[in-house]
C-alpha positions as CSV (number, residue, x, y, z in Angstrom):
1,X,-12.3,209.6,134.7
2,X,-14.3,212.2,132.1
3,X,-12.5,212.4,128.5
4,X,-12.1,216.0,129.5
5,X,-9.5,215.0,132.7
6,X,-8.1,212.8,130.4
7,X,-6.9,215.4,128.2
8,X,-5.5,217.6,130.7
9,X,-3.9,214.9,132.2
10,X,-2.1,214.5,128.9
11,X,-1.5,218.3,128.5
12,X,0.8,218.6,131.7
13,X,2.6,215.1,131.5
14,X,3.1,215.7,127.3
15,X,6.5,217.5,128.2
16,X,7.8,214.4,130.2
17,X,5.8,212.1,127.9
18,X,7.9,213.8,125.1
19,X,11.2,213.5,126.9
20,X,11.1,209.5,127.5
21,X,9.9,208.9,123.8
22,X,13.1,210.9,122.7
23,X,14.9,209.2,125.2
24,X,13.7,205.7,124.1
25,X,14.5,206.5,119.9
26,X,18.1,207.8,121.0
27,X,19.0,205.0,123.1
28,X,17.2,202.4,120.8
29,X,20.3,202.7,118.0
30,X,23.0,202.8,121.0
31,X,21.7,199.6,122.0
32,X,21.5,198.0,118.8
33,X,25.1,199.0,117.6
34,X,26.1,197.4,121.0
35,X,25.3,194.0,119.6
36,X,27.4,192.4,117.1
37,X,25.6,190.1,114.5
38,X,28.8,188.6,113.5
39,X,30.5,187.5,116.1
40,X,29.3,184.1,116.5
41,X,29.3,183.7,112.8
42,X,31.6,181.5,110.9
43,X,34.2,183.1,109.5
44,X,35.5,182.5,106.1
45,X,38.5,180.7,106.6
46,X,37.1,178.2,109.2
47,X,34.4,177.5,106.6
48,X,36.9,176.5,104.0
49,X,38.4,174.4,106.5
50,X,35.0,172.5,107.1
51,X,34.1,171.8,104.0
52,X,35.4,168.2,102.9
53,X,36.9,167.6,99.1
54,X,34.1,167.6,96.8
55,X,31.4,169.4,99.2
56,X,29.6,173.0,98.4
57,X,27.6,175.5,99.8
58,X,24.8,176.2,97.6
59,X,21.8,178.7,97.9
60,X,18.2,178.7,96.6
61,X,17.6,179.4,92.6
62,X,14.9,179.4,90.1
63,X,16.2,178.0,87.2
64,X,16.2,174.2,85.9
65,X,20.1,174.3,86.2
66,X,20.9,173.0,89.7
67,X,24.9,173.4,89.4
68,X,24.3,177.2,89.4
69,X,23.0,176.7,92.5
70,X,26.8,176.2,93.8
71,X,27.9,179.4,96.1
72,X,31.3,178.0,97.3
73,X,33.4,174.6,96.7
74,X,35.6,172.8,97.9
75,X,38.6,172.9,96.2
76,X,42.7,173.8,97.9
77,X,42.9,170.2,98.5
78,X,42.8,169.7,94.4
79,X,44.6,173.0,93.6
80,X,47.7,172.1,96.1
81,X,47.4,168.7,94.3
82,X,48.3,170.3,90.9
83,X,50.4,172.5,91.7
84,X,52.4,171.0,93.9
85,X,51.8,167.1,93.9
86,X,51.6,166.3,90.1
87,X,54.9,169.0,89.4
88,X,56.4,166.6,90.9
89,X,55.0,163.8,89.7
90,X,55.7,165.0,86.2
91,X,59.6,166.1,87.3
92,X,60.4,162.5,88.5
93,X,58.8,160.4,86.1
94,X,60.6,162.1,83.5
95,X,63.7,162.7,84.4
96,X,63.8,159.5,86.5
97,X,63.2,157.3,83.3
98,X,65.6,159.7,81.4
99,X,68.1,158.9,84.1
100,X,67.3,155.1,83.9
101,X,67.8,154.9,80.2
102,X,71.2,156.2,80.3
103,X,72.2,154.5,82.8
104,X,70.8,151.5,80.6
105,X,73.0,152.5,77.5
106,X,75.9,153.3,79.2
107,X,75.9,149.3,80.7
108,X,74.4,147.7,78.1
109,X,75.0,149.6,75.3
110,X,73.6,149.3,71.9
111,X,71.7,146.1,71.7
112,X,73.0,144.5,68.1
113,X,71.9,141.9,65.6
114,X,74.0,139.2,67.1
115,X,74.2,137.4,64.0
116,X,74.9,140.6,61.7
117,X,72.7,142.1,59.3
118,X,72.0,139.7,56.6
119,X,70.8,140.2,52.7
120,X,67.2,139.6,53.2
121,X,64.1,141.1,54.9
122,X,60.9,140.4,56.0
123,X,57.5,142.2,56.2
124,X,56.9,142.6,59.8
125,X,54.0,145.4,59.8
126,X,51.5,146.2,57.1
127,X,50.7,149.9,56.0
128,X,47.3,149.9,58.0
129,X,49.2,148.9,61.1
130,X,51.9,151.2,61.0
131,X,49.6,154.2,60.0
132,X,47.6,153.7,63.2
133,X,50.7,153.4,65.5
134,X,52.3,156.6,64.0
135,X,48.5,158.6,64.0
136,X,48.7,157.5,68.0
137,X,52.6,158.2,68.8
138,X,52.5,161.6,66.6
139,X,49.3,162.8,68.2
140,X,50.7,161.6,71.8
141,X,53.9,163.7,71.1
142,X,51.5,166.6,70.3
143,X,49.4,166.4,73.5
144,X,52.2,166.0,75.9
145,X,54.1,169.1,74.8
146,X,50.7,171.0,75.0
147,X,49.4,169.4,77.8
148,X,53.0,169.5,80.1
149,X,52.7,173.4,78.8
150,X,49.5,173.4,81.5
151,X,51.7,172.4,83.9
152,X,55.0,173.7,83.5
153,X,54.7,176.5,80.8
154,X,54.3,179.6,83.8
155,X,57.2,178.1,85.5
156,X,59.6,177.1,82.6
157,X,58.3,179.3,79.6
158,X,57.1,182.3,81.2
159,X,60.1,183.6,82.0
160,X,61.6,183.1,79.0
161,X,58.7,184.4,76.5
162,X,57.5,187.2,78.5
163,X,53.8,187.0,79.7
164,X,52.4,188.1,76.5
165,X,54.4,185.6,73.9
166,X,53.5,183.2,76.8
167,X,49.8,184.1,76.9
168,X,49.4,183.8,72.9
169,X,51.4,180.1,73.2
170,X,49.4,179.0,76.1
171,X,45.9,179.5,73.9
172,X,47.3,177.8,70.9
173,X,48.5,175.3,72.7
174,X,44.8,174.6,74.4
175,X,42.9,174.8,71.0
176,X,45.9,172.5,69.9
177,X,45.4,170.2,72.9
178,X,41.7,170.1,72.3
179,X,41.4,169.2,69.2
180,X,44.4,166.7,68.4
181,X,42.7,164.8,71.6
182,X,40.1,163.5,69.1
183,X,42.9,162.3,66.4
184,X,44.7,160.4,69.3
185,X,41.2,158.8,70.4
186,X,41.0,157.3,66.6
187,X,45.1,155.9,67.0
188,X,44.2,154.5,70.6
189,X,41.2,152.7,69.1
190,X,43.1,151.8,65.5
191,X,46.1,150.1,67.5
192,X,43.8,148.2,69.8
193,X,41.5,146.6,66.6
194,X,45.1,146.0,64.7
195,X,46.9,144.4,67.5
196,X,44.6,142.8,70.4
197,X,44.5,139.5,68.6
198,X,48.6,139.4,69.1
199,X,48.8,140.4,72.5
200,X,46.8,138.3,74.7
201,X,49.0,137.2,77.5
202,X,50.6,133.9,77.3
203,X,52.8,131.0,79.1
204,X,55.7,132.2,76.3
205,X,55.7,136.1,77.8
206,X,56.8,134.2,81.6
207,X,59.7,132.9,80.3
208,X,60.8,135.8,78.4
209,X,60.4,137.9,81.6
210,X,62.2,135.3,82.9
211,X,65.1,135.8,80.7
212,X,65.0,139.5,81.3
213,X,63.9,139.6,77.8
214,X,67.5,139.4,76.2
215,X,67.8,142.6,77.3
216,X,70.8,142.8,80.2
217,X,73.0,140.1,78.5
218,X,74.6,139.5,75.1
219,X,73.7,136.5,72.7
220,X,70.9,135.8,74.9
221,X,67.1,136.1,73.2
222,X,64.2,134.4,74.7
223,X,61.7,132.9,72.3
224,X,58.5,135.3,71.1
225,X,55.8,135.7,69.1
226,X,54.8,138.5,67.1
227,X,54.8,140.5,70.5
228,X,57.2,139.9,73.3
229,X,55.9,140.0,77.1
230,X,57.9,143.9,76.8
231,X,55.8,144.7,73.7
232,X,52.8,143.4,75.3
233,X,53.0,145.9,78.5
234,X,53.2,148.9,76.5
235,X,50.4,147.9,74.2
236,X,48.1,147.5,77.2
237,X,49.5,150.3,78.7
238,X,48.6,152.5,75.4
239,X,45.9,150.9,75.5
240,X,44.1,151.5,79.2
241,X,46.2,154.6,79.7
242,X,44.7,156.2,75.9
243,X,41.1,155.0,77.6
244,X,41.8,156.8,80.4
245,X,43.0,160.0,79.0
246,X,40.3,159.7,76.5
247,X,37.8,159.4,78.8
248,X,39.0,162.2,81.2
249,X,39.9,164.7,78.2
250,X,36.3,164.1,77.0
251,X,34.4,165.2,80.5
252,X,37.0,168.4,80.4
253,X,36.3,169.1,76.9
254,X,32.6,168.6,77.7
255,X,32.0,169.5,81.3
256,X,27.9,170.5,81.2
257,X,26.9,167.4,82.5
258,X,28.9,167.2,85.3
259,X,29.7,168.7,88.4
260,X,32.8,171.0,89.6
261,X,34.0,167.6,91.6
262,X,33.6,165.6,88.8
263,X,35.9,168.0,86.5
264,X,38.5,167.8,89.6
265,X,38.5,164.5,89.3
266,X,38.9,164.1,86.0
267,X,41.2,166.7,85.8
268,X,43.4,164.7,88.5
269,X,43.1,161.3,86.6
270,X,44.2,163.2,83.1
271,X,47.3,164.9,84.6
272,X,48.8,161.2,86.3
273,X,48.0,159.0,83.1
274,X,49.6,161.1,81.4
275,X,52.6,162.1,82.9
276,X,53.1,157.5,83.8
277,X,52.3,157.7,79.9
278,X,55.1,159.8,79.0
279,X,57.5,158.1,81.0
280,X,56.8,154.3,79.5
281,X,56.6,155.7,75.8
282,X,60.4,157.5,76.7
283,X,61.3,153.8,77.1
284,X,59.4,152.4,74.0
285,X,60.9,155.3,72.4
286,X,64.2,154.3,73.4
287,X,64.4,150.4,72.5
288,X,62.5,151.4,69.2
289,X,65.1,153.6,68.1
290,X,68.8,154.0,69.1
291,X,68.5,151.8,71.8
292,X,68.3,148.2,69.4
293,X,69.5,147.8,66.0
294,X,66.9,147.4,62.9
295,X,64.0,147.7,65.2
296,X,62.9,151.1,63.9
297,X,62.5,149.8,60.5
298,X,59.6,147.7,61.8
299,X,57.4,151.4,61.8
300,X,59.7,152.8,59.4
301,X,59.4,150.9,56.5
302,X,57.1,147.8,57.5
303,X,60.4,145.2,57.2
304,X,63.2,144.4,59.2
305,X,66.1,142.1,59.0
306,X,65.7,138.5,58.8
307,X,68.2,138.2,61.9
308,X,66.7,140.2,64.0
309,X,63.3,138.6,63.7
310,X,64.8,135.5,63.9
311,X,66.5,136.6,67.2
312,X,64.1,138.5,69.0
313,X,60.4,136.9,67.4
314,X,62.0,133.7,66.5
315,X,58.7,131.9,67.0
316,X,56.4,134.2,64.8
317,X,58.9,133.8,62.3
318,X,58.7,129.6,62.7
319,X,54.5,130.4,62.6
320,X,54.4,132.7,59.5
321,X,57.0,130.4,57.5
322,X,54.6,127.6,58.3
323,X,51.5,129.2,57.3
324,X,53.1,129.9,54.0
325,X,52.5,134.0,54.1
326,X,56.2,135.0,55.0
327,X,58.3,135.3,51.5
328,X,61.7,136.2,52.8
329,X,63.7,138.7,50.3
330,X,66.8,140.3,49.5
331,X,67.8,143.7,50.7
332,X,66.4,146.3,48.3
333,X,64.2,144.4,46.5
334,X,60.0,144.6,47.3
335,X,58.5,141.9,49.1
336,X,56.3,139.7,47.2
């Protein structure tokens, strides 16, 4: 076929020619809107669902930083957790303990110096020892009001204050939180040098458990040291549970080195401790105050009645009397 044919050929067919390239650019759209790209997708809620706790979806960056990477994470599993599972954690522990202790005084009563109060006293802790449990108890006070504001305040203050008085409290309680973590840290860490030597576990803390410590029946006082098996639990519970919070409260204060799981869990671990914390030091509380005669003045003023230590750390008196270092005095007058 000559090049001229060829062009003639395309002369008379460029009408029909025309027709089924307009054909084939108007149907082309028709037949791509007819296919959806998303319907075998994922959707978002079945993703969520897939994803395990402490698993993300993360994408492709350029920059050293690989948590920006992160697109989604996993995380209802730890938000139902706090809002749900540790409100209640917090409710019972506190008012279960509450409930405990008054049902306590209202059996028990007062627990008294059997022997009455007598005319001379006795140094029981120095100043040293007395400043680091009051720098830990004080700070603990602090951080639980602040810290129970986290989970409570919306529910129990909001109301109350009106979102804006609310708001204001809510970010000076956080800057409070933060920084009288770091003067609770120095307590934990005072009252573990101060007292660690005392509190070692012993055959003598068995049978004062044993005894029920003297605690559910009159005239009855098993023999102690310096630190009865009671006093002993709540030291190492001060102790491991001030770790723990310590540690936690650090990695939320200073979360760059970590990942979003790793601040959940944290997070998590802060919120129990504390909240068991609260609870046990609402029972130290207790005994140490209006729950046994003279045993405040132990943190008050350093000494305490000669019966009571007799009754209650009869063999720490018997060991410092030996030792030649306890100088029994009379009421009013400074120890020597």
């Amino acid at each position: 076929m000559s090049f001229s044919r060829f062009l003639r050929g395309c002369q008379v067919k460029s009408g029909f020619g025309a027709l089924l390239l307009a054909a084939f650019f108007m149907a082309a759209p028709v037949a791509a809107q007819s296919v959806n790209p998303t319907a075998q997708s994922v959707k978002e809620e079945q993703l969520m669902q897939a994803l395990k706790p402490g698993e993300q979806i993360s994408g492709r960056i350029s920059i050293p930083d690989p948590k920006a990477a992160g697109l989604i994470q996993s995380g209802r599993e730890w938000r139902a957790f706090n809002q749900e599972t540790l409100h209640a954690l917090g409710t019972w522990t506190f008012l279960g303990m509450v409930a405990l202790l008054i049902g306590f005084y209202l059996m028990r009563g007062k627990i008294r110096i059997d022997a009455g109060p007598s005319n001379q006293r006795i140094l029981r802790f120095n100043m040293v020892e007395r400043f680091a449990h009051w720098l830990s108890a004080v700070s603990f006070i602090i951080l639980a009001i602040t810290g129970a504001n986290v989970t409570f305040g919306k529910l129990l203050l909001a109301p109350v204050m009106g979102p804006e008085a609310f708001a204001a409290w809510a970010q000076y309680a956080k800057y409070i939180h933060n920084y009288v973590g770091f003067a609770f840290m120095a307590g934990v860490l005072l009252v573990f040098l101060v007292w660690v030597k005392d509190n070692l576990p012993n055959a003598v803390d068995l049978r004062w458990f044993a005894a029920g410590g003297g605690l559910l029946s009159k005239g009855s006082h098993p023999p102690a040291k310096r630190f009865n098996g009671g006093q002993k639990i709540v030291f190492w519970s001060v102790v491991i549970g001030g770790f723990l919070l310590s540690l936690s409260g650090w990695y939320l204060l200073f979360p760059y080195s970590t990942t979003l799981a790793d601040v959940q869990w944290h997070a998590t671990i802060h919120g129990v401790t504390a909240y068991v914390m609260i609870a046990l030091m609402l029972a130290h509380a207790y005994i140490g105050s209006i729950g046994m005669e003279g045993a405040f003045d132990a943190m008050g003023s350093g000494e305490v009645d000669l019966n009571w230590a007799k009754e209650h750390h009869s063999l720490w008196v018997e060991e410092e009397m030996k030792k030649g270092t306890l100088h029994p005095h009379a009421a009013g007058q400074p120890a020597e």
